[in-house]
C-alpha positions as a Markdown table, in Angstrom:
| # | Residue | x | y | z |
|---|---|---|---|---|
| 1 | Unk | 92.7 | 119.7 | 137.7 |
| 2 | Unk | 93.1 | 115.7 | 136.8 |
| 3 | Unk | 94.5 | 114.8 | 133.5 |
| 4 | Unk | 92.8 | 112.6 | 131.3 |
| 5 | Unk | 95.4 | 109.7 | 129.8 |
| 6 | Unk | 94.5 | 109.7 | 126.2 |
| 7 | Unk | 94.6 | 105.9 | 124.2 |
| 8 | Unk | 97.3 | 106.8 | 121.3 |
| 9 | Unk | 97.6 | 106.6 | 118.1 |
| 10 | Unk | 100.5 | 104.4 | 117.7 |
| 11 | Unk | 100.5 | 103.6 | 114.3 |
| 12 | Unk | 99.1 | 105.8 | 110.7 |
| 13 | Unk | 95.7 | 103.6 | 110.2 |
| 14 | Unk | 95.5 | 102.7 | 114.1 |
| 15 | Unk | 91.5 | 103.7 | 115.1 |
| 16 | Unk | 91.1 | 101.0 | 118.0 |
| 17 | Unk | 93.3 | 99.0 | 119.9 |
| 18 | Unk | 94.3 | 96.3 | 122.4 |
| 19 | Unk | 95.5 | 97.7 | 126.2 |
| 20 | Unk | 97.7 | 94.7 | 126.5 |
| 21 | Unk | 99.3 | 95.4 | 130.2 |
| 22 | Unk | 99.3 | 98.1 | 132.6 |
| 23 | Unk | 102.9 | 98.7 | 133.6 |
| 24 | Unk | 102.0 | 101.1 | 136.4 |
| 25 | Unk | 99.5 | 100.9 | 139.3 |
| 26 | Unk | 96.8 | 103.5 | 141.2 |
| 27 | Unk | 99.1 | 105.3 | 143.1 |
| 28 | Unk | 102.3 | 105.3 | 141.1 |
| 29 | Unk | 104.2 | 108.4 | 141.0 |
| 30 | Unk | 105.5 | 109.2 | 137.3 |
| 31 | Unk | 107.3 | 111.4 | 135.1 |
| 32 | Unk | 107.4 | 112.3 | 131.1 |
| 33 | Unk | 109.1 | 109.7 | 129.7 |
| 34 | Unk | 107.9 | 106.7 | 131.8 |
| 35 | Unk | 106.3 | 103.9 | 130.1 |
| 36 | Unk | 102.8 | 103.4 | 131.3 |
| 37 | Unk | 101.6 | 100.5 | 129.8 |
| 38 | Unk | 101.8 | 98.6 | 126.1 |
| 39 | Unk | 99.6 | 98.4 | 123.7 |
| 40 | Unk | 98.8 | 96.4 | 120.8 |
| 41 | Unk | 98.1 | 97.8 | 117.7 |
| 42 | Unk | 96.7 | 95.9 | 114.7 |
| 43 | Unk | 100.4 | 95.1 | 113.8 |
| 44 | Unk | 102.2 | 95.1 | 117.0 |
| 45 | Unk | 103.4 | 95.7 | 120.6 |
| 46 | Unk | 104.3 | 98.9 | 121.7 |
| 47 | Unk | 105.1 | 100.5 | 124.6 |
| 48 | Unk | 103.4 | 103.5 | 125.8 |
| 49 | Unk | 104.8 | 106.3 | 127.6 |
| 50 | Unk | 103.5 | 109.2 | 129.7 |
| 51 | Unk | 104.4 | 112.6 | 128.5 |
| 52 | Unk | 103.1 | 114.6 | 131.9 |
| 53 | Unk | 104.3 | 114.2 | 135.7 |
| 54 | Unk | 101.9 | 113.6 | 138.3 |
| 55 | Unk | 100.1 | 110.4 | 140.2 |
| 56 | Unk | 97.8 | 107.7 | 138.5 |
| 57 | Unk | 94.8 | 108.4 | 140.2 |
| 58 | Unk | 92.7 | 106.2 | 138.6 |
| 59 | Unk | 93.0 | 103.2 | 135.5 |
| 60 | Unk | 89.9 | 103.6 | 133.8 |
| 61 | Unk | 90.0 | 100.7 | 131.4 |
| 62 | Unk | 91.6 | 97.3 | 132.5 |
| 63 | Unk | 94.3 | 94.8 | 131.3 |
| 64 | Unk | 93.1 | 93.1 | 128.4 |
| 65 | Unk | 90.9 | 95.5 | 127.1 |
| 66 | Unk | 90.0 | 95.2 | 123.3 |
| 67 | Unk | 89.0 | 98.1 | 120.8 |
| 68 | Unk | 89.7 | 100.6 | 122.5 |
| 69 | Unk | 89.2 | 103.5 | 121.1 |
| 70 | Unk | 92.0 | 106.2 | 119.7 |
| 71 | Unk | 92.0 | 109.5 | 122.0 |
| 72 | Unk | 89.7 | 108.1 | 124.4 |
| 73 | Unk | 90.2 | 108.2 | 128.3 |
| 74 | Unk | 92.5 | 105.3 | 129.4 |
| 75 | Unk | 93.7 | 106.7 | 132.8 |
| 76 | Unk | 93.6 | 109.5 | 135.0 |
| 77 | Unk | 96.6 | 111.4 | 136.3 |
| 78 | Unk | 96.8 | 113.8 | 139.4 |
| 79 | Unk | 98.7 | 116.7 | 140.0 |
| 80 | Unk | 100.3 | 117.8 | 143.2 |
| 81 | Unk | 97.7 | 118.2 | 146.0 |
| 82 | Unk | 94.8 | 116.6 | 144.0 |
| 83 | Unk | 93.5 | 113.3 | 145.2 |
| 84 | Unk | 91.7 | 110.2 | 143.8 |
| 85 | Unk | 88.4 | 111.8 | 145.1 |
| 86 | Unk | 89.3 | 114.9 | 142.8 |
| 87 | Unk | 89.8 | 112.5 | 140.3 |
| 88 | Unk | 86.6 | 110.7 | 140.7 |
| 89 | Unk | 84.4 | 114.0 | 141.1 |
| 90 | Unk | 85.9 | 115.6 | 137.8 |
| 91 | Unk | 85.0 | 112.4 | 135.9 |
| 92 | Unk | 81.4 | 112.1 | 137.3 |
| 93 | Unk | 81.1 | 116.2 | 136.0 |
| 94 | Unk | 82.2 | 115.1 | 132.6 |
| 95 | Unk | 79.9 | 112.5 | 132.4 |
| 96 | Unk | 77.0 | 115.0 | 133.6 |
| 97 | Unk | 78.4 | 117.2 | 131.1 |
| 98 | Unk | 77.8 | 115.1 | 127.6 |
| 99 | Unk | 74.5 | 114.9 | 127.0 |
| 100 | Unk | 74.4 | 119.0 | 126.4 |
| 101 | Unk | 77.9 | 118.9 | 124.9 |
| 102 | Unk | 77.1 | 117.9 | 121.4 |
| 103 | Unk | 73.3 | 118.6 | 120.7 |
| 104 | Unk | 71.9 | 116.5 | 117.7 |
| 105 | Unk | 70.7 | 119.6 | 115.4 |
| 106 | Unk | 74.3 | 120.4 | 115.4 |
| 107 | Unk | 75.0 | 117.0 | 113.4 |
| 108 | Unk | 73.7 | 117.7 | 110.1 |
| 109 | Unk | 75.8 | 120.8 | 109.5 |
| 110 | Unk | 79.0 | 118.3 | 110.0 |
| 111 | Unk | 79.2 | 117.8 | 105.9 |
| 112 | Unk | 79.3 | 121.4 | 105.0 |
| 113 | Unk | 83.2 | 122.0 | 105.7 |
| 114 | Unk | 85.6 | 121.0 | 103.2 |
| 115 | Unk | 88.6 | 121.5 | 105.5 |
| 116 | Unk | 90.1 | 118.5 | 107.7 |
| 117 | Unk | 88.9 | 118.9 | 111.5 |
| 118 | Unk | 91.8 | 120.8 | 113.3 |
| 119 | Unk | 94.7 | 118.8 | 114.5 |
| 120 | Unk | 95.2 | 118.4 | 118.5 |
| 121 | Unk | 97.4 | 121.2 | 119.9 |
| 122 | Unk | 100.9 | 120.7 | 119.5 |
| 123 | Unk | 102.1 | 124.2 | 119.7 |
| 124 | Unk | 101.9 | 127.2 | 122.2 |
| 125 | Unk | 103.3 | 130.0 | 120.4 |
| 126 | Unk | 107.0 | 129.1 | 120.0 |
| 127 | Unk | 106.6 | 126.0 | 122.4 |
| 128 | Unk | 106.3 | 122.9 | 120.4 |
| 129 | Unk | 104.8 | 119.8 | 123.5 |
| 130 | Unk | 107.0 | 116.7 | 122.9 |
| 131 | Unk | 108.2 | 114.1 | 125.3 |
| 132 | Unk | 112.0 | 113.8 | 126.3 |
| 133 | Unk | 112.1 | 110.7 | 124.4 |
| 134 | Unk | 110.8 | 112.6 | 121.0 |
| 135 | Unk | 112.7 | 114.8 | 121.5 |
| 136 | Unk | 116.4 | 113.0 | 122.1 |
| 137 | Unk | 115.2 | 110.8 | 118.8 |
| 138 | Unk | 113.8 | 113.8 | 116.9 |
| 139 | Unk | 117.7 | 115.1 | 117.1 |
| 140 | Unk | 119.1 | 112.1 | 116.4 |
| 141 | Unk | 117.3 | 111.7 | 112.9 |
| 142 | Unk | 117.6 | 115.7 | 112.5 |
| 143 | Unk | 114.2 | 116.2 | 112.5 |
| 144 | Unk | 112.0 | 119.4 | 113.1 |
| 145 | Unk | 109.6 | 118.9 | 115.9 |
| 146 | Unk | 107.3 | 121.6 | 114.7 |
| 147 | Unk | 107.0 | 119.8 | 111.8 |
| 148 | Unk | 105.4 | 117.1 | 113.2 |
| 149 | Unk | 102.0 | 116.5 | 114.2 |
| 150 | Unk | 101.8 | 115.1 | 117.7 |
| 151 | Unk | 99.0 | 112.0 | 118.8 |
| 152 | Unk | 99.5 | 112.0 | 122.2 |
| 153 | Unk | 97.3 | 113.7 | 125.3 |
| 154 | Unk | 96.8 | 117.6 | 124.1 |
| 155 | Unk | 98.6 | 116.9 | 120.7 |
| 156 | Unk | 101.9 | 116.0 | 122.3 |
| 157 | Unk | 104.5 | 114.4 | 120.2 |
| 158 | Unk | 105.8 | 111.4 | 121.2 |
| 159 | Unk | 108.1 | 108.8 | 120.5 |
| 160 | Unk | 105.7 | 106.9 | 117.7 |
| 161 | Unk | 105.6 | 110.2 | 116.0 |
| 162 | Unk | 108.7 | 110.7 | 115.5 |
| 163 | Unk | 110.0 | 107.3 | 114.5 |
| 164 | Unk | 107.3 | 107.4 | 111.7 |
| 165 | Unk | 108.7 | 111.1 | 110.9 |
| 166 | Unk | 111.1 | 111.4 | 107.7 |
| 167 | Unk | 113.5 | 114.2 | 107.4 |
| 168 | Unk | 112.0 | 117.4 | 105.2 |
| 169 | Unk | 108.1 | 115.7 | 106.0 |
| 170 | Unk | 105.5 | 117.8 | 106.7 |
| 171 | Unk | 103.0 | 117.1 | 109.9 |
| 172 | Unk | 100.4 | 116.2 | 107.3 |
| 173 | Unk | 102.4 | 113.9 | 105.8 |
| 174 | Unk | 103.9 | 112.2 | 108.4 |
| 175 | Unk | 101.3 | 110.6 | 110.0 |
| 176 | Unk | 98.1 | 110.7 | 107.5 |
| 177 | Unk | 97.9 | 107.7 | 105.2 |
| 178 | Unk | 95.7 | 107.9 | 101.9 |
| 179 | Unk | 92.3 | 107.9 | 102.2 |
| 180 | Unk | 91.4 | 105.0 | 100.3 |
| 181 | Unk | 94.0 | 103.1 | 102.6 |
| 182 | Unk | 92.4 | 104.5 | 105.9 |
| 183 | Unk | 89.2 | 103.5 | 104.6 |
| 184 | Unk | 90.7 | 99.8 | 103.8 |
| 185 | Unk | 92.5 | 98.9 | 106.9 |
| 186 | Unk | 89.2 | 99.5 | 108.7 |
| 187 | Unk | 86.5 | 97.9 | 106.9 |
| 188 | Unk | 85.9 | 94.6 | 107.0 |
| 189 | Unk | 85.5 | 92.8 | 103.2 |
| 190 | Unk | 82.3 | 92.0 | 102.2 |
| 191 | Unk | 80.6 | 88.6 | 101.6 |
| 192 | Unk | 77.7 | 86.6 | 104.0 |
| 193 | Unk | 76.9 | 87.5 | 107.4 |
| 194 | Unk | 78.3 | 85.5 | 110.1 |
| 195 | Unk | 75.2 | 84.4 | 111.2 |
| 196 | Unk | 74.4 | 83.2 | 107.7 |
| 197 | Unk | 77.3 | 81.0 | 107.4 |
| 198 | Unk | 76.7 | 79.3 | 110.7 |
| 199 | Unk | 73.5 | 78.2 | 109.5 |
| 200 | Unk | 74.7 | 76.4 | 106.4 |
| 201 | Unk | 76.8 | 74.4 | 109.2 |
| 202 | Unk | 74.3 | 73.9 | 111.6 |
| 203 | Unk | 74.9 | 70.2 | 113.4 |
| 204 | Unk | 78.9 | 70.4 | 112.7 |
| 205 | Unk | 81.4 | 70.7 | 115.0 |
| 206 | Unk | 83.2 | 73.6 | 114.7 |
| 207 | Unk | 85.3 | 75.9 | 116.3 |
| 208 | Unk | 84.5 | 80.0 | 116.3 |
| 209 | Unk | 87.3 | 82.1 | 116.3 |
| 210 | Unk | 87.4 | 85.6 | 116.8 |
| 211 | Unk | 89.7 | 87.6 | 114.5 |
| 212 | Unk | 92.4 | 90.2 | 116.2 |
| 213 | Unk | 93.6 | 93.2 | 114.5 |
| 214 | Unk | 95.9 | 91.7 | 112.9 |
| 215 | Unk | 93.9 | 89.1 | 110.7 |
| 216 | Unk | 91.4 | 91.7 | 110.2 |
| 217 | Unk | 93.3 | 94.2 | 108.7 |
| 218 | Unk | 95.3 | 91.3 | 106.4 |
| 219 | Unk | 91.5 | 90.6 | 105.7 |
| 220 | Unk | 90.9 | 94.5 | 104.4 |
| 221 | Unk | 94.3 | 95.8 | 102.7 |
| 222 | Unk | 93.7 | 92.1 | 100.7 |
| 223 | Unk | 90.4 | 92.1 | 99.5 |
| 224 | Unk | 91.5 | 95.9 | 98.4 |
| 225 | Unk | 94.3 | 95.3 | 96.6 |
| 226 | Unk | 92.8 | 92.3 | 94.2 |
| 227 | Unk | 89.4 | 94.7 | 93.8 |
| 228 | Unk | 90.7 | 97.8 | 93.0 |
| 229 | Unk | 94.6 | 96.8 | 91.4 |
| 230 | Unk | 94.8 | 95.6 | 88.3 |
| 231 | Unk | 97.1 | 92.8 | 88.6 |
| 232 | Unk | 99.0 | 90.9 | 85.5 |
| 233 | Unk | 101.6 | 88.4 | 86.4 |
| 234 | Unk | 105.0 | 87.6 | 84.5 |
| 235 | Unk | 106.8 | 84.1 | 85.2 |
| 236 | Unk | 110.4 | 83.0 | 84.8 |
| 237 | Unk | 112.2 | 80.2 | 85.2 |
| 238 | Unk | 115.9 | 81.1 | 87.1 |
| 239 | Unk | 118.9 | 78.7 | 86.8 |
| 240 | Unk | 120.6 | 78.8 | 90.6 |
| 241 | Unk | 123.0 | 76.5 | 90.7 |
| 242 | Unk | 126.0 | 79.7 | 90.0 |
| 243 | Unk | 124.4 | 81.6 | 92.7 |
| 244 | Unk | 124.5 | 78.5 | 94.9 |
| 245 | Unk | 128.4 | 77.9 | 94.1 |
| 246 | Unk | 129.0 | 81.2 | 95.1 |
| 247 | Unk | 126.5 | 81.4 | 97.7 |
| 248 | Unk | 128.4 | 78.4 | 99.7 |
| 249 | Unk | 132.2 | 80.1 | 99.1 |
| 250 | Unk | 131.3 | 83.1 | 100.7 |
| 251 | Unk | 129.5 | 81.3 | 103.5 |
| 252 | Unk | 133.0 | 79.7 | 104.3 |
| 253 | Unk | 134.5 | 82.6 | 104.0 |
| 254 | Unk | 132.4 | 84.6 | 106.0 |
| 255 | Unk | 132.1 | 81.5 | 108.7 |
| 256 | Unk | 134.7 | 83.2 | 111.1 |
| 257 | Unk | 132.6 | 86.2 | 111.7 |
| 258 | Unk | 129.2 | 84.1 | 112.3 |
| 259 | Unk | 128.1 | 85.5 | 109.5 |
| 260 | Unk | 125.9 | 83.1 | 106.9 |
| 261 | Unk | 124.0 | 83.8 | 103.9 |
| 262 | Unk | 120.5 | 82.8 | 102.5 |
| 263 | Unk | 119.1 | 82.3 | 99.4 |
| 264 | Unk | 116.4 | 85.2 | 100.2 |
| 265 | Unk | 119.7 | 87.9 | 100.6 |
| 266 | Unk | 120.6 | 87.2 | 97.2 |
| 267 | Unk | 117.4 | 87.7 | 95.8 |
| 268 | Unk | 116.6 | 91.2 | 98.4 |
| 269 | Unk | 119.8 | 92.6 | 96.8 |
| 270 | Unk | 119.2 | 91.3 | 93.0 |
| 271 | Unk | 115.5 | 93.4 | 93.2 |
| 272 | Unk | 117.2 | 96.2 | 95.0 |
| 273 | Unk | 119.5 | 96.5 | 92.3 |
| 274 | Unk | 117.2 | 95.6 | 89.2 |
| 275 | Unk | 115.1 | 98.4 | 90.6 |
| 276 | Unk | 117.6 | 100.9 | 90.1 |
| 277 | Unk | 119.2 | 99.3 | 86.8 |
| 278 | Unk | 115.0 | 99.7 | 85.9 |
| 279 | Unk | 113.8 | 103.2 | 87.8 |
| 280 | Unk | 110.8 | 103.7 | 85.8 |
| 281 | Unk | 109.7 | 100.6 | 87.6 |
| 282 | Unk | 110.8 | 101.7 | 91.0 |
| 283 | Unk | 107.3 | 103.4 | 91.9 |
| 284 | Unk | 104.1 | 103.6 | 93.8 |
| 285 | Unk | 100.4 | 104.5 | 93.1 |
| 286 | Unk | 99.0 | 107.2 | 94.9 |
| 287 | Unk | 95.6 | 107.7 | 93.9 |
| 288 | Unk | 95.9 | 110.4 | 91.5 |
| 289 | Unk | 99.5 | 110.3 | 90.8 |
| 290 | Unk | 102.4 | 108.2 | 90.5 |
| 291 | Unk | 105.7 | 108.3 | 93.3 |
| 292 | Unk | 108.7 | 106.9 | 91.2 |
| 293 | Unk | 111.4 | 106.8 | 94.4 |
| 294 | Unk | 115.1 | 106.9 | 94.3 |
| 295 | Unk | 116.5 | 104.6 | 96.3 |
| 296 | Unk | 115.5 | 100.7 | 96.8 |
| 297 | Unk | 113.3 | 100.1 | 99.8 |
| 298 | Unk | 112.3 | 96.5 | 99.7 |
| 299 | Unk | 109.7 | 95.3 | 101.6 |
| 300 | Unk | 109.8 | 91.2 | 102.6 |
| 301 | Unk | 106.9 | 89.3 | 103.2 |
| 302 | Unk | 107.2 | 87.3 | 107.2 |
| 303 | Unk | 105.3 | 84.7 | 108.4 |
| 304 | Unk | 103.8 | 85.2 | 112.0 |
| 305 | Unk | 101.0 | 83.9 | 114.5 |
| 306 | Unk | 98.1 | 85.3 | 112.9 |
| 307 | Unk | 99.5 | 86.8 | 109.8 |
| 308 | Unk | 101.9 | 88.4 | 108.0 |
| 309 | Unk | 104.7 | 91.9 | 108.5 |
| 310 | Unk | 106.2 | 93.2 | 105.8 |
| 311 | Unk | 109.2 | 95.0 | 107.4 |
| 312 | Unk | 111.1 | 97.3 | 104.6 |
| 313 | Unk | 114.6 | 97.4 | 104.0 |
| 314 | Unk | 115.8 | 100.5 | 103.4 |
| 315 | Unk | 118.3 | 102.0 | 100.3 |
| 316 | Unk | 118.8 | 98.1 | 100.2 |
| 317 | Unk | 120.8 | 98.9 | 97.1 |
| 318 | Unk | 123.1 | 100.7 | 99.1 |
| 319 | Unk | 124.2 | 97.5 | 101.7 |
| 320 | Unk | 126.5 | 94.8 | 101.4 |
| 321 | Unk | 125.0 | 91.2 | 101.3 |
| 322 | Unk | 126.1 | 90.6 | 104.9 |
| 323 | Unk | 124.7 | 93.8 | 106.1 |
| 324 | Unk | 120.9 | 92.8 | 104.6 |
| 325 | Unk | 121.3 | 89.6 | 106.0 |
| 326 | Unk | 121.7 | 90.5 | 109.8 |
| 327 | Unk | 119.0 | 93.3 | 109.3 |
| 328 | Unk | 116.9 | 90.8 | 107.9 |
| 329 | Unk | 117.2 | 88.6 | 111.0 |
| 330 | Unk | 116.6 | 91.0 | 113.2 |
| 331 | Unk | 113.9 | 92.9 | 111.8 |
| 332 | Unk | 111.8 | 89.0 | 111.2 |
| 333 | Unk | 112.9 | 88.1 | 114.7 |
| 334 | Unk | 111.3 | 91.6 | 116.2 |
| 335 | Unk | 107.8 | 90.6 | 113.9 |
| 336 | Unk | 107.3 | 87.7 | 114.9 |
| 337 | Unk | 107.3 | 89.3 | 118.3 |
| 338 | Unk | 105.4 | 92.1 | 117.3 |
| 339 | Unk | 107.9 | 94.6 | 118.4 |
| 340 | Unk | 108.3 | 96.2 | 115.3 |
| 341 | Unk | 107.6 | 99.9 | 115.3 |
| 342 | Unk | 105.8 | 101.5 | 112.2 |
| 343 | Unk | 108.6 | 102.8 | 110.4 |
| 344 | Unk | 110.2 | 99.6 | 110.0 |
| 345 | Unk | 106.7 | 97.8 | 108.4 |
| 346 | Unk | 105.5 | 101.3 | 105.9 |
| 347 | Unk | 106.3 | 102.2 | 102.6 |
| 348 | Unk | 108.9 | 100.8 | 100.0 |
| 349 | Unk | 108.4 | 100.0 | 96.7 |
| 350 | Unk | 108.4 | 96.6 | 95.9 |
| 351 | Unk | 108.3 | 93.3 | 97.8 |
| 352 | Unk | 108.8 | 89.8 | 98.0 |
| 353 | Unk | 107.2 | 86.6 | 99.4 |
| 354 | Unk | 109.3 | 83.5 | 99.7 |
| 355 | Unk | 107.6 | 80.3 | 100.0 |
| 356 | Unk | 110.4 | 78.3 | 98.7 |
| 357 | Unk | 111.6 | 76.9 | 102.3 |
| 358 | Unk | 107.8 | 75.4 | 102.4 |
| 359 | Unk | 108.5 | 73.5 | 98.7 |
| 360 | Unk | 105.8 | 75.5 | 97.2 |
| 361 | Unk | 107.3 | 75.5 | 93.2 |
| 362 | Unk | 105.3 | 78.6 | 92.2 |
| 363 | Unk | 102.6 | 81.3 | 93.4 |
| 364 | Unk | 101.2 | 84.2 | 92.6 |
| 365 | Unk | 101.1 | 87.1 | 95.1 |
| 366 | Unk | 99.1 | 89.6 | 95.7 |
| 367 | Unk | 100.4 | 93.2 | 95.4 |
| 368 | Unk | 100.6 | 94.7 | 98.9 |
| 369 | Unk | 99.8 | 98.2 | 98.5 |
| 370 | Unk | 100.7 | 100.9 | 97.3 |
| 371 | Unk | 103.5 | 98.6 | 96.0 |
| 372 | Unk | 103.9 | 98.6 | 92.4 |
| 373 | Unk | 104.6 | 95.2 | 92.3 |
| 374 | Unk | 105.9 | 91.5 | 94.1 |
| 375 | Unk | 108.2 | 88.4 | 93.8 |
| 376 | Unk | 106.6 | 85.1 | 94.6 |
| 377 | Unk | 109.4 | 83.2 | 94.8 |
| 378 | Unk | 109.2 | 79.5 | 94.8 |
| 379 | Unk | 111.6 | 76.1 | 95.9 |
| 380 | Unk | 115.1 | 75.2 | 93.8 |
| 381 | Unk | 114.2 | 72.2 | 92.4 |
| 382 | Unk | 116.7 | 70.0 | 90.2 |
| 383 | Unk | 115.1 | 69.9 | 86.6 |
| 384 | Unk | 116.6 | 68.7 | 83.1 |
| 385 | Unk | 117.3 | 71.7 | 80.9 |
| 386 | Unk | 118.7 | 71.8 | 77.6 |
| 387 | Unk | 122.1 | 73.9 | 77.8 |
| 388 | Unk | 123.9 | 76.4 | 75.1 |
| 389 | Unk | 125.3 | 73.0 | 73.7 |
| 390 | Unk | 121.9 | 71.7 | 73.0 |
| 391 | Unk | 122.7 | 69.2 | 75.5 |
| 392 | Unk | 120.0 | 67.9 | 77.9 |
| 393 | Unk | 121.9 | 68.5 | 81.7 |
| 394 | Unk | 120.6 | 68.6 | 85.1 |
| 395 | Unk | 120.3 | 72.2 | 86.5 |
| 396 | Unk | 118.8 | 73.7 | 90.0 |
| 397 | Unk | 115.6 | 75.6 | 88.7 |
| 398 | Unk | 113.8 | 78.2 | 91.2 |
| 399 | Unk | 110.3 | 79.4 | 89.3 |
| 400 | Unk | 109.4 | 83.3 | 90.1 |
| 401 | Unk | 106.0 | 85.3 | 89.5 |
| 402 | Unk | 106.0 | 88.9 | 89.5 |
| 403 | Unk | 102.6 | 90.1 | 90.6 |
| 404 | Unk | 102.7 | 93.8 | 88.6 |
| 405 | Unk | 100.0 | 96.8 | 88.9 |
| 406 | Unk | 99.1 | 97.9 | 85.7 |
| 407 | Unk | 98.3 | 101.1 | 86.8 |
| 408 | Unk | 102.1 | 101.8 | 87.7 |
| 409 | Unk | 104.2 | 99.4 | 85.1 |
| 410 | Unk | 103.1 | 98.6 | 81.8 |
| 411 | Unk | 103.9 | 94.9 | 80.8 |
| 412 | Unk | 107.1 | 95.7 | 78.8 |
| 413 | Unk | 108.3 | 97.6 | 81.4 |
| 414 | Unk | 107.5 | 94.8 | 84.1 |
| 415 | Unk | 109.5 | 92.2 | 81.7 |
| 416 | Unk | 112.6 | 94.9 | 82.0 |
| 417 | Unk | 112.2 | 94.1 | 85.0 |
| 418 | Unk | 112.1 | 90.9 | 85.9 |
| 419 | Unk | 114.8 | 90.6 | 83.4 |
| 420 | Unk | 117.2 | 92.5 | 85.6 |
| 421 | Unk | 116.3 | 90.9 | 88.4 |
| 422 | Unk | 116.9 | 87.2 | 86.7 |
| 423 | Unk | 120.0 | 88.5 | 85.0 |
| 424 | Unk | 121.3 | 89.4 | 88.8 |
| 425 | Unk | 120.7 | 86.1 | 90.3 |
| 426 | Unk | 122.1 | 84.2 | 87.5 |
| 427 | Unk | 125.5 | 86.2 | 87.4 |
| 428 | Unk | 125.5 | 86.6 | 91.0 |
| 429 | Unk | 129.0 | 87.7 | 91.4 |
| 430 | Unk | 128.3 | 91.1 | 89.1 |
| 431 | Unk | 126.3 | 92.2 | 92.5 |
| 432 | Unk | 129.3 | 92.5 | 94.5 |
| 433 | Unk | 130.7 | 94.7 | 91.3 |
């Protein structure tokens, strides 16, 4: 019997999304692991691939396709014998087949249960369905597949769910965001109806544009976080011209290796580490509880077409200056592609926005989250300061705002803080102790 090719779920929050490119054609022989086609999600690019053998009998929905749904019928694929006719003739039986499949009486008893809906099918007694793929990576992280919920056709895991897997998670866990979040990424923020609007600019010229998932989901987990997190802000003033010094040494030193620092490593490393000189800090909200972590995963804000990724570096603590510093480059070069896969954009801590390289002195930011809190970060500008002498002197000046949620971090406890994390960028050398 044909098998339908289910749209996956390719990310936690993904309900819709974009079939960007078919990479296969009607007629195309193909076995589990083969990429089908890619698909863009509201955050990226991603590659698709099939986790059955058989034929493509038949591409139900066409290059270029937007919203389409999670789990619904993208393709069709044959098995050995069956022909495109077969194909065609089990579709048109399916479509006979819906009216009397869910009857509306049926829908008001849909509140009563308190349990989620089941999960697809993963398991067949002590068979667990997962591609090749999932399963070389699922040994290569150490993970348990039957601890994972799958997302492809019938349940099957695949590749996306086990690179958003953590050791030790449960399937629940590994793939089902908060509610509140779900709920977030999907809805669009409230204000006057489009049609509204265009009236007040009735006889302007004016160009509509029509939002992708991208902008609309920035549009959501925004309006969100400044209605329902109770934001304060704490601003300091940080003298650079030390971290600068230094900053330039190692860059000759490290010249030979093609290795070269930024400003914005020093500062990934000098929040990494104030968060574990400050752990109380180092947490999360999650709804009815607090998540203080252990390690430093920081989260940095990137610029791309459209929007914005904020790719997390993880037990940044842990890595040496130069070793941030290339992971950061690659990790903004693969956003601004939208190649990033959603392990490498969710969770972390803490983040920080860097508008400095645009000469914006100071901002505040908005808490992306569940993040307990953010560093705007703004330009190095020379400014006359008075110095332990009481002597006016010229002095390289880079003004910072940390955007705290009051829910997690009380205000002494944000001024710890940002204490450490000014205390690490002025003694910049003590990072390397």
């Amino acid at each position: 019997m044909p098998t339908e090719i289910l749209m996956p779920a390719l990310s936690p929050t993904m309900e819709e999304g974009t079939l960007a490119k078919w990479l296969v054609k009607e007629g195309d022989a193909v076995k589990s692991g083969d990429l089908l086609a890619e698909i863009e999600t509201d955050k990226a690019t991603m590659e698709f691939e099939a986790v059955d053998e058989g034929v493509i009998g038949k591409i139900l929905v066409a290059e270029g396709t937007e919203g389409v749904k999670v789990n619904s019928p993208i393709a069709v694929l044959l098995a050995e014998g069956e022909s495109a006719d077969t194909a065609a003739t089990s579709l048109a039986a399916k479509a006979d087949a819906k009216p009397e499949a869910a009857p509306a009486p049926k829908a008001e008893a849909a509140p009563a249960p308190v349990a989620a809906a089941p999960a697809p099918v993963t398991h067949e007694g002590d068979r667990v369905f997962a591609s090749p793929l999932a399963r070389r990576i699922a040994k290569e992280k150490g993970l348990d597949l039957g601890q994972i919920k799958g997302t492809g056709p019938k349940g099957r895991i695949v590749k996306a769910d086990v690179e958003a897997a953590k050791p030790g998670q449960s399937a629940a866990a590994a793939l089902a965001p908060a509610p509140a979040t779900t709920a977030a990424a999907t809805a669009m923020p409230s204000g006057p109806a489009a049609e509204t609007v265009k009236k007040m600019y009735e006889g302007r010229a004016y160009e509509e544009i029509k939002l992708d998932g991208m902008r609309k989901t920035v549009a959501a987990r925004l309006t969100e976080a400044k209605q329902t997190i109770p934001h304060f802000y704490l601003r300091r003033d940080i003298r650079i011209d030390a971290l600068l010094s230094f900053r330039a040494e190692l860059n000759r030193q490290l010249e030979a290796r093609g290795v070269k620092l930024s400003v914005n490593d020093f500062i990934i490393k000098a929040c990494a580490l104030a968060l574990q000189q400050v752990p109380n800090a180092n947490a999360v909200w999650a709804g009815d509880r607090m998540l203080r972590l252990k390690p430093s995963d920081v989260a940095v804000a990137v610029a791309v077409e459209g929007g914005l990724f904020t790719p997390v570096l993880k037990d940044a603590e842990t890595k040496s200056l130069s070793a941030l510093s290339a992971e950061m480059k690659d990790l903004a070069a693969r956003a601004r592609d939208r190649k990033l896969a959603p392990h490498e954009y969710v969770g972390g801590s803490f983040a920080i926005s860097n508008l400095g390289m645009f000469g914006i002195d100071n901002f505040d930011a908005v808490i992306n989250p569940p993040h307990g809190a953010i560093l705007a970060v703004g330009a190095g500008v020379k400014k006359p300061v008075v110095g332990a002498d009481d002597q006016i002197t010229v002095a390289t000046v880079m003004s910072v705002t940390l955007s705290v949620d009051h829910r997690v971090i009380d205000g002494a406890l944000g001024a710890e803080l940002l204490e450490a994390i000014v205390g690490n960028l002025e003694n910049p050398m003590g990072m390397l102790a």
